[in-house]
matplotlib code that plots the C-alpha trace (Angstrom):
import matplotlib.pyplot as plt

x = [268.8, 266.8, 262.9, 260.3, 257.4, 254.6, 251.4, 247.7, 245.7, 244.1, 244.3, 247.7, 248.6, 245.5, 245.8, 246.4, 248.2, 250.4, 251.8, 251.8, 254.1, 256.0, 256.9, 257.3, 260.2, 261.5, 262.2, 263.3, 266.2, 267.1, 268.0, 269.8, 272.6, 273.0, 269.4, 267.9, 264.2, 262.4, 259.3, 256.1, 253.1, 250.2, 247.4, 249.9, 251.2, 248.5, 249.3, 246.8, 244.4, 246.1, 244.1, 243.8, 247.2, 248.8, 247.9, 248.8, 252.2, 252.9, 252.0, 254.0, 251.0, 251.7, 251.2, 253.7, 252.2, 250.7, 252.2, 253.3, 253.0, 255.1, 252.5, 252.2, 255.9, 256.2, 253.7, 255.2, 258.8, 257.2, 255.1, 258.6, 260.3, 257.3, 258.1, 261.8, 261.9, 259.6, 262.0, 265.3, 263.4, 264.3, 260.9, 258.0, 256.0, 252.7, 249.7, 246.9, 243.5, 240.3, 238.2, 234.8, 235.5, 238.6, 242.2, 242.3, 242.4, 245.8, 246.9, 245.1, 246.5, 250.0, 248.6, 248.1, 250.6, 253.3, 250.6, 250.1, 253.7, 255.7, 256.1, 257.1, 258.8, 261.4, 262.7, 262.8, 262.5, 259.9, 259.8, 262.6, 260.9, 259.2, 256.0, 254.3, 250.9, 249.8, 245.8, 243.2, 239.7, 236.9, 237.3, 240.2, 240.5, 241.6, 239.2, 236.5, 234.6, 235.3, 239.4, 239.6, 238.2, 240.3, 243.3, 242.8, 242.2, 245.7, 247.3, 246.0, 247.3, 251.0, 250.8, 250.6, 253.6, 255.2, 255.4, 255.6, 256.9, 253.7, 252.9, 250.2, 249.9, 246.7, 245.9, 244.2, 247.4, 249.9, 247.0, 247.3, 251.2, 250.8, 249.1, 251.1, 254.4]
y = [-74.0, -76.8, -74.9, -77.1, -75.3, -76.9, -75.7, -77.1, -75.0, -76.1, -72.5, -72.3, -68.6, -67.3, -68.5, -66.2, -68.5, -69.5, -65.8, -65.9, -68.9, -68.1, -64.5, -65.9, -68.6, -66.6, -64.0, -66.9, -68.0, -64.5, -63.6, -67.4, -68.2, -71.6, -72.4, -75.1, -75.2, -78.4, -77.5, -80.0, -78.8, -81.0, -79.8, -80.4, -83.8, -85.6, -87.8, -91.1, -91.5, -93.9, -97.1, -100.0, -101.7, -98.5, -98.0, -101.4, -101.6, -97.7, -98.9, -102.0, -104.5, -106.2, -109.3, -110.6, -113.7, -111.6, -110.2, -106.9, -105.5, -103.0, -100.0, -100.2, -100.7, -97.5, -95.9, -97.0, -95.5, -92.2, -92.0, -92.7, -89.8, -87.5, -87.9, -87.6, -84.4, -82.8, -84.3, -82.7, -79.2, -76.4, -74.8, -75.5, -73.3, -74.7, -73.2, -74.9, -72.4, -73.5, -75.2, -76.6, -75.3, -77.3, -78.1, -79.3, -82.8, -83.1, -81.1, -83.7, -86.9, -85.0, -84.6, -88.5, -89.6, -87.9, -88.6, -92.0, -92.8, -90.4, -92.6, -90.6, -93.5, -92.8, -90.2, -88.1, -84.2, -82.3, -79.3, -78.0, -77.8, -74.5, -74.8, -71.4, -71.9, -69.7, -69.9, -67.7, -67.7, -65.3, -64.1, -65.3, -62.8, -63.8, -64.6, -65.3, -68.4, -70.7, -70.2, -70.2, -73.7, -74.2, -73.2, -75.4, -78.4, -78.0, -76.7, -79.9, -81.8, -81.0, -80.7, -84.5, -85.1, -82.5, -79.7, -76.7, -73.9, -73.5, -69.6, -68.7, -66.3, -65.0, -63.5, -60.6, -60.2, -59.8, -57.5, -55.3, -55.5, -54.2, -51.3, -50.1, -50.5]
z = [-70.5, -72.0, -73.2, -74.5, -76.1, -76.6, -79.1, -79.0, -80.7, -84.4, -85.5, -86.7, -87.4, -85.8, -82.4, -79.9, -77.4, -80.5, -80.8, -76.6, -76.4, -79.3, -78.2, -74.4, -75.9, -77.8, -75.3, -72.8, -75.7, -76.3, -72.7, -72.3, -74.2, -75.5, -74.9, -76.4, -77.8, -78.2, -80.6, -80.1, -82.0, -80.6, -83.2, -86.4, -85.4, -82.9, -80.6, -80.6, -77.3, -75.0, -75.2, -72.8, -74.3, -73.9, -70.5, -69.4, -71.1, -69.4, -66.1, -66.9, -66.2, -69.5, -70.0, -71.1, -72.9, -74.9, -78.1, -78.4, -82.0, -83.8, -83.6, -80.0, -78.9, -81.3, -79.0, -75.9, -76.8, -78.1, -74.4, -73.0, -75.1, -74.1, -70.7, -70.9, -72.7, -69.6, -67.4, -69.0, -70.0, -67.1, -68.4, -70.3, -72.2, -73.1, -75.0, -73.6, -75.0, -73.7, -76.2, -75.0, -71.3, -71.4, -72.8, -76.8, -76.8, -78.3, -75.0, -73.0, -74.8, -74.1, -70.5, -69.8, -71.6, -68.7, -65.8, -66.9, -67.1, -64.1, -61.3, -57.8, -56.6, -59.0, -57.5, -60.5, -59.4, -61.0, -58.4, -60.6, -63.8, -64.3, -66.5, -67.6, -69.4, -72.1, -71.8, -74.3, -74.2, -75.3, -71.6, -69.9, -67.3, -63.7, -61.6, -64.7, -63.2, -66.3, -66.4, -63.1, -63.0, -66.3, -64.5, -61.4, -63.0, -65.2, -62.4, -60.6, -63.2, -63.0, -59.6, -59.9, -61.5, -59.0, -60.8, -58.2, -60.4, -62.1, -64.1, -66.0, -68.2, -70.1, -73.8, -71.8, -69.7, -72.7, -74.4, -71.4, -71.9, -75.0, -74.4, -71.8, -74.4]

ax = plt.figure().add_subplot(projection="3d")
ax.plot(x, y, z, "-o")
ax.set_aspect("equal")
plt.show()
């Protein structure tokens, strides 16, 4: 089984989705033999916004007699190794905390790097790929009008790409797992 865990969150040892995703892979490895973990942290090593170069070269509307330079094929390759490492993960584990009634930026950049470049005529089968999403909030409770838009819009998100195996789990939910251990 192929994991990739993904972090957004800026506070390091004091985010609450950090813990979340970190027990919720960890558990994932320790029932699977021979997993494999892929570790992105999105708050420790940004990715850069996609620019207008970006964008054309990932929706291959380059222009071709125009020259490419170093940094941006470098971007190009890293969008392209973004996207394959969704593609080959069986699940996902993202930690996607609402900041500013939405995801962290770095979570976002993530997020358009894969929309901008998946392209359904390929063929390439994201219903297989399970993502669960690890969201905290000061309330993050079900049904709370704010993560319920939250949620919708991510879930709308990877719906795009054709994600279908899509679980969320909340800070409040594991709380409540705790006290019933």
């Amino acid at each position: 089984m192929n994991i990739l865990h993904i972090d957004s969150c800026v506070l390091g040892d004091q985010s609450r989705s950090r813990r979340h995703t970190a027990a919720t892979v960890a558990n994932l490895a320790a029932t699977t033999p021979g997993a494999r973990v892929i570790y992105r942290d999105l708050a420790a090593a940004p990715l850069s916004h996609v620019s207008g170069p970006l964008l054309q070269a990932m929706s291959r509307q380059w222009n071709a007699a125009i020259p490419m330079h170093p940094d941006l094929r470098a971007e190009i390759l890293l969008s392209a190794a973004l996207l394959q490492e969704f593609i080959e993960a069986d699940v996902v584990v993202v930690g996607a905390p609402m900041h500013n009634y939405f995801a962290p930026s770095s979570l976002k950049v993530w997020l358009d790097r894969l929309l901008h470049l998946h392209d359904p005529r390929e063929n390439v089968c994201m219903a297989e790929v399970r993502v669960i999403l690890v969201t905290s909030g000061a309330d993050d409770r079900a049904g709370a009008p704010l993560v319920q838009h939250y949620e919708e819009l991510l879930q709308a998100a990877f719906a795009t790409i054709g994600v279908r195996q899509l679980q969320i789990a909340r800070s409040s939910d594991f709380a409540a797992q705790a006290e019933r251990s």
